[in-house]
Every structure is written in structure tokens, then in C-alpha cells.
C-alpha positions as CSV (number, residue, x, y, z in Angstrom):
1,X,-25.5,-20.3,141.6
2,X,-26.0,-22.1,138.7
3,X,-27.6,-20.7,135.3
4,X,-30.2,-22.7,133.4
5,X,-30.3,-22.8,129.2
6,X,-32.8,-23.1,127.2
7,X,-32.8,-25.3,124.7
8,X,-33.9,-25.5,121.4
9,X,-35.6,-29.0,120.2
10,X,-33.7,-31.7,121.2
11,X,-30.5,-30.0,121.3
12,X,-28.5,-31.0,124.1
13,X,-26.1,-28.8,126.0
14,X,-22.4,-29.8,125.2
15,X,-19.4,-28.8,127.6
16,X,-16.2,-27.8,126.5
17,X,-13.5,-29.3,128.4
18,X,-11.0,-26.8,128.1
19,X,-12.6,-23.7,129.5
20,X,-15.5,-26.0,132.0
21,X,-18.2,-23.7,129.7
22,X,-21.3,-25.0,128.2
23,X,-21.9,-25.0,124.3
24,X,-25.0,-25.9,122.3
25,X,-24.1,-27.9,119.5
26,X,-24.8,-25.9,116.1
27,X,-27.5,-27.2,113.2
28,X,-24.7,-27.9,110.9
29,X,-22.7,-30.3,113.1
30,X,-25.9,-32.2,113.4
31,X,-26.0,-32.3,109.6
32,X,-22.3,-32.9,108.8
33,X,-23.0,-36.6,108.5
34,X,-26.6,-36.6,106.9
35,X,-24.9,-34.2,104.4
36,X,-21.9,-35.9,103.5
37,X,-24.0,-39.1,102.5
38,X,-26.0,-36.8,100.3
39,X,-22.9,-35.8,98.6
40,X,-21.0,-39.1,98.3
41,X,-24.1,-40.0,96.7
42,X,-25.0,-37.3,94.2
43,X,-21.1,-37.6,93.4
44,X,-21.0,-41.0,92.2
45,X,-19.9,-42.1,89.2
46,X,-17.9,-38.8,88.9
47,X,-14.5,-40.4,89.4
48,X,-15.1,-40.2,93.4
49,X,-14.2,-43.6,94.6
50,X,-17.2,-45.2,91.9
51,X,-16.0,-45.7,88.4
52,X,-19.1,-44.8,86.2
53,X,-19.3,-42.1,83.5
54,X,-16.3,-40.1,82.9
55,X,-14.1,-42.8,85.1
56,X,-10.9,-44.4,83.3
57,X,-12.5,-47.5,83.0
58,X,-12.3,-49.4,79.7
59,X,-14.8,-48.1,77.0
60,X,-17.2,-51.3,76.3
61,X,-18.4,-51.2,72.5
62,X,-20.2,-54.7,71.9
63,X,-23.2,-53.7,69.9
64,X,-23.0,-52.3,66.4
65,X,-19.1,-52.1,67.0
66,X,-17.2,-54.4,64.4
67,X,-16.0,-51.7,62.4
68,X,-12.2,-53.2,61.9
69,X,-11.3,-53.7,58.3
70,X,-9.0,-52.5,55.7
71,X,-10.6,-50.1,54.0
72,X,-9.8,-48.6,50.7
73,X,-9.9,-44.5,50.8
74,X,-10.6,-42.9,47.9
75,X,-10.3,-38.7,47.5
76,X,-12.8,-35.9,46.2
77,X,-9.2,-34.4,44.8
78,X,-6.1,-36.4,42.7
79,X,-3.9,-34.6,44.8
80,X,-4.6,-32.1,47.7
81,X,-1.3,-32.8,49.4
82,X,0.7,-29.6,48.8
83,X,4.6,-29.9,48.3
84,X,4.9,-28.2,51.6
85,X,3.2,-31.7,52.8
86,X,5.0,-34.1,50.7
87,X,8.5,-32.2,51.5
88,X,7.7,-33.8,55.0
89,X,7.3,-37.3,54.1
90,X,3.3,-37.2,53.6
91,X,1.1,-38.4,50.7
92,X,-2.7,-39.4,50.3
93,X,-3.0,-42.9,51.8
94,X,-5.1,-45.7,49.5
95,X,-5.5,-47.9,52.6
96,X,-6.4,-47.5,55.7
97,X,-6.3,-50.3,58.5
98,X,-8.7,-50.4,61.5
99,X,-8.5,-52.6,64.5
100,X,-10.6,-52.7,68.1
101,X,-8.9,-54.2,71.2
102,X,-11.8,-57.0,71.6
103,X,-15.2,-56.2,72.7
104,X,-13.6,-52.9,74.5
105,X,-14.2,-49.3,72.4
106,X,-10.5,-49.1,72.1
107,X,-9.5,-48.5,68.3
108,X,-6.6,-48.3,66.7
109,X,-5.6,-47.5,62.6
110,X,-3.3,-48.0,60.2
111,X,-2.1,-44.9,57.9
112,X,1.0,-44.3,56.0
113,X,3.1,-46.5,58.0
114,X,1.7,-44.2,61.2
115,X,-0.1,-45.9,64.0
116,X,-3.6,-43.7,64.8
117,X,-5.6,-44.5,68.2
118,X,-9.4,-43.4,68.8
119,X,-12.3,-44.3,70.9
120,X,-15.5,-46.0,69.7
121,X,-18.9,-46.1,72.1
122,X,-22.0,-47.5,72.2
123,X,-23.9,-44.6,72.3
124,X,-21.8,-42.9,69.1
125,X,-20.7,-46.3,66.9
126,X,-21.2,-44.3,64.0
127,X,-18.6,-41.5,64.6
128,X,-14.9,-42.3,64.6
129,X,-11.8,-40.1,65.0
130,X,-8.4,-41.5,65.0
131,X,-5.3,-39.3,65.2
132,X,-1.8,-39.5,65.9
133,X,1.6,-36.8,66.3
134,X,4.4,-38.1,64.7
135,X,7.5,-36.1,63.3
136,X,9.0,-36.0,59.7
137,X,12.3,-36.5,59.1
138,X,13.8,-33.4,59.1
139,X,11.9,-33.1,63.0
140,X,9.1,-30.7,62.0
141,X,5.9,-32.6,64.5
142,X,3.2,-33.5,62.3
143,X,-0.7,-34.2,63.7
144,X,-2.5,-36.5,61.8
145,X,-6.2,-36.6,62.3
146,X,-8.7,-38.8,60.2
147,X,-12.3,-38.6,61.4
148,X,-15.5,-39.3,59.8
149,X,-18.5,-41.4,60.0
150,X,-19.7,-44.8,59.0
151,X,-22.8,-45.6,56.6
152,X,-24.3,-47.5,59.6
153,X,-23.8,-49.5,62.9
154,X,-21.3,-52.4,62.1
155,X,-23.3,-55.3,63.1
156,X,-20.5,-58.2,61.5
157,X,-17.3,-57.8,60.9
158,X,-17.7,-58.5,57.5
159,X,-20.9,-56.4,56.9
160,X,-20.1,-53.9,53.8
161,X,-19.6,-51.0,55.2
162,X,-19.1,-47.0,54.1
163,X,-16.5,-44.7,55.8
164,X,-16.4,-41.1,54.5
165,X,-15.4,-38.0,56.5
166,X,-11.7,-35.9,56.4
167,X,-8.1,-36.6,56.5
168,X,-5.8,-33.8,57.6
169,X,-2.2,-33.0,58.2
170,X,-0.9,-30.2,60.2
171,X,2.6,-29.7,60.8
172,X,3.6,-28.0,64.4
173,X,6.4,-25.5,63.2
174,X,5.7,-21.8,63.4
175,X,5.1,-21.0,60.0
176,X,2.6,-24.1,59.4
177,X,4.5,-25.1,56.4
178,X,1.8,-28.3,56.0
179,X,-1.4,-27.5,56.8
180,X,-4.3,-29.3,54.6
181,X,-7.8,-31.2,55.0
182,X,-9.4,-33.6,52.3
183,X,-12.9,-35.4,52.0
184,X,-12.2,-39.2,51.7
185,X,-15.0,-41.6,50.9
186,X,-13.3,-45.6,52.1
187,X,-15.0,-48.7,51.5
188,X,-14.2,-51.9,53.6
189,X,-12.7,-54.3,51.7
């Protein structure tokens, strides 16, 4: 004697080869596919197999970008480099050099013989913060962070432009022998 099922909708009865039984199929196997489109779609652009926003792609920065230069820093202090500081090789910088990678928001500086690298975009072409770690010569790491903001968007590369904002040194030993932050104003030359 056989058994009739009722089904639901338009769900059709499914047999399981193994055991000869009969199984419905559930609402969520129906959905699996339906669901997984909806996620590969709210997901893109999140570093799932679409570069977009937050991806590793190249930084563009073609408007209001051309902020390289040589720029000449000057210091609210003489000298706020502490002996601790200069011990390790470090004094206040008069120049500092700026450079993009072409049209990309790649940047790259110039400072006491250290290379610094930042990132410029569109959307913030006014803000810029280069740093780099290095290590004085008797091997104590030093981080070197110069960040600060520009008078306006850099339309030319030759537009006058106004570069003020904070240099600081921070040495990595345990007893932060060089530790100090200065106010720079730097003009592009």
C-alpha cells in the first residue's frame, strides 16, 4: 500500500536514493541560489571578487591633486628638538620635498634625508599625512610622522600653496628617549 503526501505549494516530493524514502525539499534549499545572488551583490565592491571601495586598487587623485613641490617649513619654536632627539641623528628640517606617482593618490616626501610615503584622495585633497620608521644610528627605531593640511585644493602644480600642520618624532625604545611634536607652517617654493 502506498502512502500519499501532501504537499505544500509547488513543492515537489524528492526521493532519497540511499534509504528509497521520500523527502520534501526544505524553503531554504529553494532559496540557496536566490540568496546567494543577493549576497554577491550587496557584497560588492567589499574586496569580494569586485575591486571598488576599500579594494587594493590604485588610489586615483586627478582633481585638485598637484600638491608636489618643495616646500619651505618654518617652526612656531627655534628649537623643539630635545637633545634626547638630536642624540639620535634628528633636527628640524627647513625643506620638505613632495612628489605624487602621476595622476594616482600615491605620495611620497622628502625629510632629513628620510623617504616618507602617504596617500592623497579625491574626496580628502586637502589632508596629507606622510610618515616613515627608520632607525638612528646607534639602532634605537624612530617613527617620523608629518601630517597637516593644505590652504586649498591644488589646482596647478605651480599654484602657491600653504602647508601647515605637525611634525613629530618618536623613538621605539622602552624608555621613549625622543618623543616630541611641533607646529610647522611650509610654503611651496
Amino acid at each position: 500500500m502506498t502512502s500519499k503526501h501532501v504537499i505544500p505549494g509547488n513543492l515537489a516530493p524528492m526521493h532519497d536514493t540511499s534509504t528509497g524514502s521520500v523527502r520534501h525539499p526544505s524553503l531554504f534549499k529553494r532559496l540557496c541560489i536566490p540568496l546567494l545572488l543577493v549576497v554577491g551583490v550587496m557584497t560588492m565592491g567589499s574586496g569580494m571578487g569586485n575591486p571598488g571601495c576599500g579594494s587594493s586598487s590604485v588610489p586615483d587623485c586627478e582633481e585638485g591633486c598637484n600638491i608636489q613641490g618643495t616646500y619651505a617649513l618654518r617652526f612656531v619654536m627655534d628649537n623643539p628638538v630635545p637633545r634626547s632627539c638630536s642624540d639620535l641623528g634628528l633636527t628640524l628640517p627647513t625643506v620638505l620635498v613632495i612628489e605624487r606617482e602621476g595622476n594616482s593618490g600615491y605620495v611620497s616626501g622628502q625629510l632629513l634625508d628620510h623617504r616618507l610615503t602617504g596617500t592623497l584622495y579625491e574626496s580628502t585633497n586637502t589632508s596629507l599625512q606622510l610618515s616613515t620608521e627608520t632607525t638612528a644610528p646607534d639602532g634605537t627605531g624612530i617613527a617620523i610622522t608629518v601630517m597637516g593640511d593644505f590652504s586649498e585644493e591644488a589646482r596647478t602644480a605651480t599654484q602657491p600653496l600653504r602647508y601647515s600642520g605637525w611634525l613629530s618624532f618618536h623613538s621605539r625604545d622602552a624608555a621613549e628617549k625622543c618623543s616630541v611634536t611641533s607646529h610647522f607652517t611650509a610654503f611651496r617654493q
